[in-house]
C-alpha positions as a Python dict, from the first residue, in 0.01 Angstrom:
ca = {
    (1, 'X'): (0, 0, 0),
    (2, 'X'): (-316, -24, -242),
    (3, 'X'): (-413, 305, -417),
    (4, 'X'): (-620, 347, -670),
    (5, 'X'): (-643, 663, -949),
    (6, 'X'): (-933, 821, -1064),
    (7, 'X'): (-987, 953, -1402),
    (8, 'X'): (-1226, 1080, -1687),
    (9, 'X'): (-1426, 1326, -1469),
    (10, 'X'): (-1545, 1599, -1620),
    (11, 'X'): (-1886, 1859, -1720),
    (12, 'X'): (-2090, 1731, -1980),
    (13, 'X'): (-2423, 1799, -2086),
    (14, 'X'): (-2807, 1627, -1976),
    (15, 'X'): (-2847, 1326, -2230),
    (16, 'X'): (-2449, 1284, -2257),
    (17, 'X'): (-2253, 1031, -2162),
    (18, 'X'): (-1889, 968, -1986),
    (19, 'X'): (-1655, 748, -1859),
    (20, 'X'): (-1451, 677, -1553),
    (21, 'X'): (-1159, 487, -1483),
    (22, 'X'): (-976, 423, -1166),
    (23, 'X'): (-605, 205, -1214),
    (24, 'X'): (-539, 15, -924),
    (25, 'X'): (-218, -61, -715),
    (26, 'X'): (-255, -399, -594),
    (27, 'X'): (-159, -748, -632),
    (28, 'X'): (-459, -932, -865),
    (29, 'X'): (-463, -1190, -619),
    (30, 'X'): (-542, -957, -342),
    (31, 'X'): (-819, -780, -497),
    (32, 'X'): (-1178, -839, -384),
    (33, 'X'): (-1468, -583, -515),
    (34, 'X'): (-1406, -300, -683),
    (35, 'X'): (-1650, -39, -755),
    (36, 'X'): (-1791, 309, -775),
    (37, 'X'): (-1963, 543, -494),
    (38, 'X'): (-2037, 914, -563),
    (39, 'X'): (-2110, 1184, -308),
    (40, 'X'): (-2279, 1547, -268),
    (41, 'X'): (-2257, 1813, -43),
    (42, 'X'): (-2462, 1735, 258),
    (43, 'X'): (-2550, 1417, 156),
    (44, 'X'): (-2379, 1064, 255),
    (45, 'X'): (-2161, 875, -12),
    (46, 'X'): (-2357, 619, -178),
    (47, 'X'): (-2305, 313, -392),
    (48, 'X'): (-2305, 348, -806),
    (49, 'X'): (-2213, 12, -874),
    (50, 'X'): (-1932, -268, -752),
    (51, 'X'): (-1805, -580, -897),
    (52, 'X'): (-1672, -878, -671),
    (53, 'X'): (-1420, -1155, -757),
    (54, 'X'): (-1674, -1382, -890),
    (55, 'X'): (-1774, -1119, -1132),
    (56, 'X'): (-2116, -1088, -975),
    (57, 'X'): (-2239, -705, -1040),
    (58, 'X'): (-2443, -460, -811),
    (59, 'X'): (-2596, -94, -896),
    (60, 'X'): (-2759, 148, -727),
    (61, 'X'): (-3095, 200, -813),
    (62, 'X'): (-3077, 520, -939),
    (63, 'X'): (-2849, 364, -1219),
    (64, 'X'): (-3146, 174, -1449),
    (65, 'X'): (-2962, 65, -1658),
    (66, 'X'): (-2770, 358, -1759),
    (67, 'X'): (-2421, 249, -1643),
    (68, 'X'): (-2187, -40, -1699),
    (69, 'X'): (-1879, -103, -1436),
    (70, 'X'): (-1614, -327, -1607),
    (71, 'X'): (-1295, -454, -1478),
    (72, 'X'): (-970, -564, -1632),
    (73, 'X'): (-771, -740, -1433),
    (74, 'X'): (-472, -749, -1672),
    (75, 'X'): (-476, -393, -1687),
    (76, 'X'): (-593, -383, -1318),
    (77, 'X'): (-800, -104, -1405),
    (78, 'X'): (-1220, -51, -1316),
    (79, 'X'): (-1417, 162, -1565),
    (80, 'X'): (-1768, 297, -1524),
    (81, 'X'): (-1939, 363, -1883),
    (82, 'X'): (-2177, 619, -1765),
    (83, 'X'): (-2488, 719, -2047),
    (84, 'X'): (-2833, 876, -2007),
    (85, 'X'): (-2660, 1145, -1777),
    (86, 'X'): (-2876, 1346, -1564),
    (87, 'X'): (-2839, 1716, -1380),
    (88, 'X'): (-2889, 1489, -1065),
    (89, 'X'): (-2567, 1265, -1158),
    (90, 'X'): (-2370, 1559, -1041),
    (91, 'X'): (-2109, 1437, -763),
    (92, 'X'): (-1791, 1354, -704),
    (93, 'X'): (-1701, 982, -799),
    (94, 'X'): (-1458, 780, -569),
    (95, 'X'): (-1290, 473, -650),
    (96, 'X'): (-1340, 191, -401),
    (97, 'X'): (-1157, -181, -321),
    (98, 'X'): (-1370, -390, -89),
    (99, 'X'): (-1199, -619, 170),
    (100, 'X'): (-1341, -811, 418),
    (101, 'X'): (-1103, -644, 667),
    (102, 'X'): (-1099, -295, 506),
    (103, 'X'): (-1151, -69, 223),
    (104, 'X'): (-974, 172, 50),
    (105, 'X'): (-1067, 522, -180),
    (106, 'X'): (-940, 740, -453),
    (107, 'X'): (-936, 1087, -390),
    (108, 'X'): (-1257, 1142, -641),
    (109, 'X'): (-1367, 1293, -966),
    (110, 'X'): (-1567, 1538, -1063),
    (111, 'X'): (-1841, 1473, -1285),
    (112, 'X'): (-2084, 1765, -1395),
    (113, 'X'): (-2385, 1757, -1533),
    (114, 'X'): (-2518, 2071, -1678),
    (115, 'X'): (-2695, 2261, -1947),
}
């Protein structure tokens, strides 16, 4: 059963920076894209940025350039190195694994933005 972990949330201020990591239960052979989606109240979950197998990277694009995802596959972790934070970054960041036949999520982290 794949799960992944979620940490590093937390409240920091406009300007500031912070990062996430999510560990990940699953055999490296298995493992597809990983990446990070973040949701609001009201509002539907949407992507922050993924990496695939090949290594080939996608952000949203509210990121520009703010935000690095990195994987380590020895470590089977996914970290996203978030700078340039803004009030509107608020949301609650979920892990994600990407198969063609199904996903899977964390259970989220908080991240708070505020003066």
């Amino acid at each position: 059963q794949v799960q992944l972990v979620e940490s590093g949330g937390g409240t920091v201020q406009p300007g500031g920076s912070l990062t996430l990591s999510c560990q990940v239960s699953e055999y490296v052979s298995r493992i597809y894209t990983l990446g990070w989606y973040r949701q609001t109240p009201g509002k539907e979950r949407e992507l922050v940025a993924h990496v695939d197998d090949k290594g080939n990277v996608k952000y949203g694009d509210f990121v520009k350039g703010r935000f690095n995802i990195s994987k380590d596959l020895t470590k089977l972790t996914v970290d996203l190195q978030m700078s340039g934070l803004e009030i509107e970054d608020t949301a609650v960041y979920y892990c994600n694994e990407y198969k063609p036949w199904r996903q899977y999520w964390g259970r989220g982290t908080q991240v708070t933005v505020s003066s």
